[in-house]
DOTOR-567445 format. One record per residue (C-alpha): residue number from 1; residue in one letter; x, y, z. Coordinates in nm, 3 decimals, m for minus. Example, Ala and Ser with C-alpha at 12.3 -4.5 7.8 and 13.67 -1.06 7.14 Angstrom:
! DOTOR-567445
SITE resi resn      px      py      pz
SITE    1    a   1.230  m0.450   0.780
SITE    2    s   1.367  m0.106   0.714
//
This chain:
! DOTOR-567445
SITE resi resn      px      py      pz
SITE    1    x  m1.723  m0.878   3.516
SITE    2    x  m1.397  m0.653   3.398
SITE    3    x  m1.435  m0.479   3.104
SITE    4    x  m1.172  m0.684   2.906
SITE    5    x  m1.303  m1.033   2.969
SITE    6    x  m1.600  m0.901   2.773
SITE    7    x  m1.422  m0.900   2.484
SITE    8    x  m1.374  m1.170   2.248
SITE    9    x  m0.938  m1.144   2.219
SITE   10    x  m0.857  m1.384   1.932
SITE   11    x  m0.540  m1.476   1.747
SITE   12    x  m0.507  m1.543   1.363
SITE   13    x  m0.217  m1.628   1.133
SITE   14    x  m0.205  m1.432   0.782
SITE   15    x  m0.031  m1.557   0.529
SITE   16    x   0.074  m1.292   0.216
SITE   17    x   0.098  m1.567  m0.036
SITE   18    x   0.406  m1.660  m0.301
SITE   19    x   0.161  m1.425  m0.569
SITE   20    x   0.088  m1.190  m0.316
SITE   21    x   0.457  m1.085  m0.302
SITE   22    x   0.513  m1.162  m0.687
SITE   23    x   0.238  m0.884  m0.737
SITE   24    x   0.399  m0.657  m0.486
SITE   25    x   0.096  m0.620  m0.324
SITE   26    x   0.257  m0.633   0.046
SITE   27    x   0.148  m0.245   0.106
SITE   28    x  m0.202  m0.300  m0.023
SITE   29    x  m0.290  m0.600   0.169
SITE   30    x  m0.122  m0.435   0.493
SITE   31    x  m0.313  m0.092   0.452
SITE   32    x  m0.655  m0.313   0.390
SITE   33    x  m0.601  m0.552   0.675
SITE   34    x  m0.521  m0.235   0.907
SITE   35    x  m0.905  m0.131   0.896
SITE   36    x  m0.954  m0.399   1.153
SITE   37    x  m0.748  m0.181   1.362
SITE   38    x  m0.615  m0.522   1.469
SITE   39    x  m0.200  m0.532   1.632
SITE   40    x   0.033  m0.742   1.484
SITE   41    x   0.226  m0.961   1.730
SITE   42    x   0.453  m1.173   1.501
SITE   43    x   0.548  m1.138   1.158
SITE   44    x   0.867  m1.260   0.943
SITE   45    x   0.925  m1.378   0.578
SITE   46    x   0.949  m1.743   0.552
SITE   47    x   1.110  m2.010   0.267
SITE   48    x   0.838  m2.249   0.291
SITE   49    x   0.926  m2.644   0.317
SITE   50    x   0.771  m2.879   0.140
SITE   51    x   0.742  m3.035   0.534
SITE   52    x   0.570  m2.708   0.675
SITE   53    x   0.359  m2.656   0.333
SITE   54    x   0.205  m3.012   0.364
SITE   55    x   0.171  m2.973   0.795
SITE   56    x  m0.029  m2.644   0.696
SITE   57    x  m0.257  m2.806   0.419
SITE   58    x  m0.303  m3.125   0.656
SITE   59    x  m0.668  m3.131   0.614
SITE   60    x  m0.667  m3.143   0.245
SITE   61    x  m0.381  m3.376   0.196
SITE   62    x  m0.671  m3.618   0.044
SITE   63    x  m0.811  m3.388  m0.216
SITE   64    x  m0.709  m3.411  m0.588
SITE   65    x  m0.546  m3.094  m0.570
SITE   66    x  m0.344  m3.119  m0.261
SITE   67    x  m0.018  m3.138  m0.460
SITE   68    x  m0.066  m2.812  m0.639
SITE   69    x  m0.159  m2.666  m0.356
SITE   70    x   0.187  m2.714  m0.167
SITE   71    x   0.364  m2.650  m0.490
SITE   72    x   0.166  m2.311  m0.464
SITE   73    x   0.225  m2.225  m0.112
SITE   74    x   0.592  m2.324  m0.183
SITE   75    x   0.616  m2.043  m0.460
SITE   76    x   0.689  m2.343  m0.699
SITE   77    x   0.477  m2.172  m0.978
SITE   78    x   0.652  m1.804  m0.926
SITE   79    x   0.996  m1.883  m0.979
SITE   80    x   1.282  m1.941  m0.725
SITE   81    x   1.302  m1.563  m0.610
SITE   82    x   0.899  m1.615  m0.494
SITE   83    x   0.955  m1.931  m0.296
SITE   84    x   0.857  m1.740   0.001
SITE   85    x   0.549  m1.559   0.230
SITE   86    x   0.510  m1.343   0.447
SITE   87    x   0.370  m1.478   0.769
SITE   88    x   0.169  m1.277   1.009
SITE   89    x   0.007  m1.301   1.385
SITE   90    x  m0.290  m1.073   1.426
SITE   91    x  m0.445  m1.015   1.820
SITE   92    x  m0.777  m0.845   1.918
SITE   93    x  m1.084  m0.835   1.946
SITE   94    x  m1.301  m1.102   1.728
SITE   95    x  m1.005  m1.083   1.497
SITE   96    x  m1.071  m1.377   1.300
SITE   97    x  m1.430  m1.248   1.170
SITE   98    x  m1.293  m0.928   1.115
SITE   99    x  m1.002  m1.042   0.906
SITE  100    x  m1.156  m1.296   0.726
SITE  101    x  m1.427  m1.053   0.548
SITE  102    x  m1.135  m0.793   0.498
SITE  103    x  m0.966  m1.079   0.303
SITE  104    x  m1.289  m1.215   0.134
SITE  105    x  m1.424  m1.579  m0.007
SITE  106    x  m1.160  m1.833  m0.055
SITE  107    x  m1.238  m1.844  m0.428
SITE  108    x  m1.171  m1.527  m0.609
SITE  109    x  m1.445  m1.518  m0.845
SITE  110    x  m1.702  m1.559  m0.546
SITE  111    x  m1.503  m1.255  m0.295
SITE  112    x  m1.619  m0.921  m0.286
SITE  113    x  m1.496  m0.693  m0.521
SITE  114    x  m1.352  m0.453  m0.272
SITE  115    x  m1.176  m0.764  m0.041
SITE  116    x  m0.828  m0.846  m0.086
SITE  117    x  m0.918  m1.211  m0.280
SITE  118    x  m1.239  m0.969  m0.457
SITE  119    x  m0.943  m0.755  m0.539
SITE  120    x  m0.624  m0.931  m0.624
SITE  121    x  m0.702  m1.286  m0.695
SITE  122    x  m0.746  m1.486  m0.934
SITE  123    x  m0.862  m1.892  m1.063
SITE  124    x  m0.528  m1.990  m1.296
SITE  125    x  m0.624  m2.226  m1.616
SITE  126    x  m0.510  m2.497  m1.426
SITE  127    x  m0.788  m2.463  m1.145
SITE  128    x  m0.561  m2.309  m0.867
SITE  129    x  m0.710  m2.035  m0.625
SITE  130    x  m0.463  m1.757  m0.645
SITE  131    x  m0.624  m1.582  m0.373
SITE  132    x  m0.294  m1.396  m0.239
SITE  133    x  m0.359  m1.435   0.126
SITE  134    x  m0.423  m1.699   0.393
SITE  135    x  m0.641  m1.634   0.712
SITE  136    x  m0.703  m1.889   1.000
SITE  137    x  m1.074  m1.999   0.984
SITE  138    x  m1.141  m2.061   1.330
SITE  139    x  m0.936  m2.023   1.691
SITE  140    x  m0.833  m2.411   1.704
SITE  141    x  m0.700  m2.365   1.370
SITE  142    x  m0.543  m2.038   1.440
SITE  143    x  m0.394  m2.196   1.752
SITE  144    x  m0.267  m2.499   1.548
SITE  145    x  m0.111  m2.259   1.259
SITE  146    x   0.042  m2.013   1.448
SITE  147    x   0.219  m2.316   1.657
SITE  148    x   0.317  m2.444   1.311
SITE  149    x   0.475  m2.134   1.150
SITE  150    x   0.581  m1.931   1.474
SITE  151    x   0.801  m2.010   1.791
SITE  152    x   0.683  m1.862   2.099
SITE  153    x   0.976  m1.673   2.113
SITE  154    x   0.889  m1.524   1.796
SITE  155    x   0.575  m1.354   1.937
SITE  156    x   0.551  m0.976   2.139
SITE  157    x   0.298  m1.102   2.355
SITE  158    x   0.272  m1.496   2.526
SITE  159    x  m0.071  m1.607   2.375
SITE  160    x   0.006  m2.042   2.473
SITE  161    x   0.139  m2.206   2.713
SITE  162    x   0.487  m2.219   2.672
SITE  163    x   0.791  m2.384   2.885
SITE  164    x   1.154  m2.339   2.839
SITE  165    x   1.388  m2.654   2.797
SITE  166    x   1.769  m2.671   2.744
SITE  167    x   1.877  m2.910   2.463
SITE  168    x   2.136  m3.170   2.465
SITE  169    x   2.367  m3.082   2.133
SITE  170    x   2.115  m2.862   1.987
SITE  171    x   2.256  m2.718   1.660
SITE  172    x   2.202  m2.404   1.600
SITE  173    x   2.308  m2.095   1.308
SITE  174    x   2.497  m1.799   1.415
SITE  175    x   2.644  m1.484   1.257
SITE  176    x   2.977  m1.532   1.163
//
């Protein structure tokens, strides 16, 4: 067997969350998830829809909390100029496990001091995780998030299936 189909090559998105960027805590989340010694295949700052914010929370559109949740990936409780992440694709070898204990438990209080939640997050008075940064929790999921927040296009390196297509009066934003 090669050498390289030994290896467990995953994908993951990372998220640097709304507070994450309010905290301007870009450069220490970046330096801590570089200990994975991970490569980055797609990044770029997005303005989060309320669409893609509720597509990305899909499997907890039934909890109580589901609408504070999008309001929070939205930025909605960091003022207009916050209304934004920054969006990441990580590649390598069992990525997901690697990232996911760099970034430490979902809830704050529970993460390891020296993660990035341990670290940097916090549980607002109104119950909300502020936990700074988003990682996929599985490959299916990664596969399904990184579809939702990345083009192909948009990637160094073709990690899906992909297929090109010409549209029919397909609108599209150009320098002026």
């Amino acid at each position: 067997m090669p050498e390289n189909a030994k290896k467990n090559i995953q994908q993951l998105l990372i998220l640097i969350k709304p507070d994450g960027l309010k905290k301007s805590l870009t450069g220490n989340i970046l330096t801590k998830l570089s200990e994975a010694k991970l490569v980055i295949i797609g990044a770029k700052v997005v303005h989060v829809s309320r669409e893609l914010a509720e597509a990305h929370y899909i499997q907890l559109r039934d909890k109580p909390f589901f609408p504070e949740l999008v309001d929070y990936i939205q930025g909605k409780i960091h003022g207009e100029q916050y209304s934004r992440v920054l969006a990441l694709v990580y590649q390598g070898e069992d990525a997901i496990v690697k990232l996911r204990k760099i970034a430490g438990a979902t809830n704050p209080e529970e993460a390891d001091p020296i993660s990035i939640r341990g670290a940097y997050g916090r549980i607002t008075t109104k119950g909300i995780y502020e936990n700074v940064i988003h990682c996929s929790s599985d490959p299916s999921e990664a596969e399904r998030e990184i579809k939702l927040w990345f083009g192909p296009d948009e990637l160094v390196v073709d990690v899906y299936p992909s297929r090109k297509i010409t549209p029919d009066k397909c609108e599209k934003v150009v320098w002026a």
